[in-house]
Steps between C-alpha positions, in 0.01 A plus 500: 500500500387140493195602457529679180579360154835578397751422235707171482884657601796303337833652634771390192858599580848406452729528776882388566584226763491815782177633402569760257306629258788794393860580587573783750565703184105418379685239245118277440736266218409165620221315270606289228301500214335172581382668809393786264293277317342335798435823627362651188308140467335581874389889321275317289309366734380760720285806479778748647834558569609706751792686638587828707601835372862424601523282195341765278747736628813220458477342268197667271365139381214430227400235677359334154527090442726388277547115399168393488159602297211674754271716529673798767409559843499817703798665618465608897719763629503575886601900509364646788566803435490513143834589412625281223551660180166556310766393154611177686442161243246334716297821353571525180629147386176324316238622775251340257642117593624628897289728617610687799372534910688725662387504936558774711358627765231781575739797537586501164406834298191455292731685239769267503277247439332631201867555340523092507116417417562699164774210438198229537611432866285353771549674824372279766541723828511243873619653827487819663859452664844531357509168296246331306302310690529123345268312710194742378663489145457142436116559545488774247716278272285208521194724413672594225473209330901360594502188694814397443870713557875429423694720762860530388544779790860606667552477850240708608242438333520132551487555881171712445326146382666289756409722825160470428521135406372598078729279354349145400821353290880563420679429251887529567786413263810494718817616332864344531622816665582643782548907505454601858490843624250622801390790236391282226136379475358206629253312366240694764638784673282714752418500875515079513297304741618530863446111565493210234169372614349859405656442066279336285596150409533297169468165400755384198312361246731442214883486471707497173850593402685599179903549442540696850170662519273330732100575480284467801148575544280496799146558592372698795403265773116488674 
């Protein structure tokens, strides 16, 4: 992978004191607006955003910036499958400003896929397997012209960057709560690293703090 070209990965969250990112009922409630803005802020200044088909599915987002002027950026979906709703608003809110990549994989019917490239949808099919293969993705992305990605992932997703080391800065605002619960997500779920020498490891490069919100954002280290 180091030897390919591959898109600039900012992982922007907010998380509670324990680490999560959502109750155990899926409650996601814990942005401010000023974090809102920063986030929305951080959208204008990449190329894409991108999130899993869990959030489609959730929450059914536009993923659009508001607060600031710009100029739109693409929307990417991870779906390996193909199975979020072909009516869902990151397809049919202002595809003209947010265009839309959808990845899946190779087993995906060729019908299927025409159903979503008559919305204007980019299909960009990586991996042969189960799951979208994200290492081979970032390639294709690059290619495409996208050298720079805002992943505001869940649990899973998030881990899918951090296994294979794809992240290259976070940016965490840490919430004055603490909601518990072994069922609610963290901040990266999945299989986890067996030893802490195996995780990636970050550098802090900037600390700042607001009413109880603190803001920290780190760098991925050499």
């Amino acid at each position: 992978m180091k030897g390919n070209k591959h898109p600039y990965i900012i992982l922007s969250a907010a998380m509670t004191i324990d680490g999560k990112i959502a109750s155990k009922m899926g409650d996601p409630d814990i942005s401010d607006e000023e974090d809102w803005k920063a986030v929305h802020k951080l959208r204008t200044e990449v190329d894409a955003i991108m999130v899993g088909k869990g959030t489609i599915l959730k929450d059914n987002p536009k993923l659009h910036i508001k607060y600031y002027d710009h100029n739109g950026y693409y929307r990417i979906v991870l779906d390996s499958t193909l199975s979020i709703p072909i009516d869902s608003n990151v397809i049919k809110y202002k595809p003209e400003v947010y265009p839309t990549i959808i990845c899946i994989t190779e087993n995906v019917p060729l019908e299927k896929i025409k159903d979503f490239e008559l919305k204007n949808v980019k299909i960009i099919k990586s991996g042969k397997g189960s799951r979208v293969d994200v290492v081979q993705l970032m390639s294709i992305l690059y290619q495409n012209g996208i050298k720079k990605i805002l992943l505001e992932g869940g649990g899973n997703l998030n881990w899918s960057f951090i296994k294979d080391n794809l992240v290259d800065e976070i940016r965490l605002t840490i919430a004055p709560w603490i909601v518990g619960g072994k069922d609610a997500i963290s901040l990266v779920e999945g299989e986890g690293f067996s030893k802490m020498l195996d995780s990636p490891k970050y550098f802090l490069s900037d600390v700042d703090h607001r009413s109880n919100y603190v803001i920290l954002k780190y760098k991925k280290g050499k």
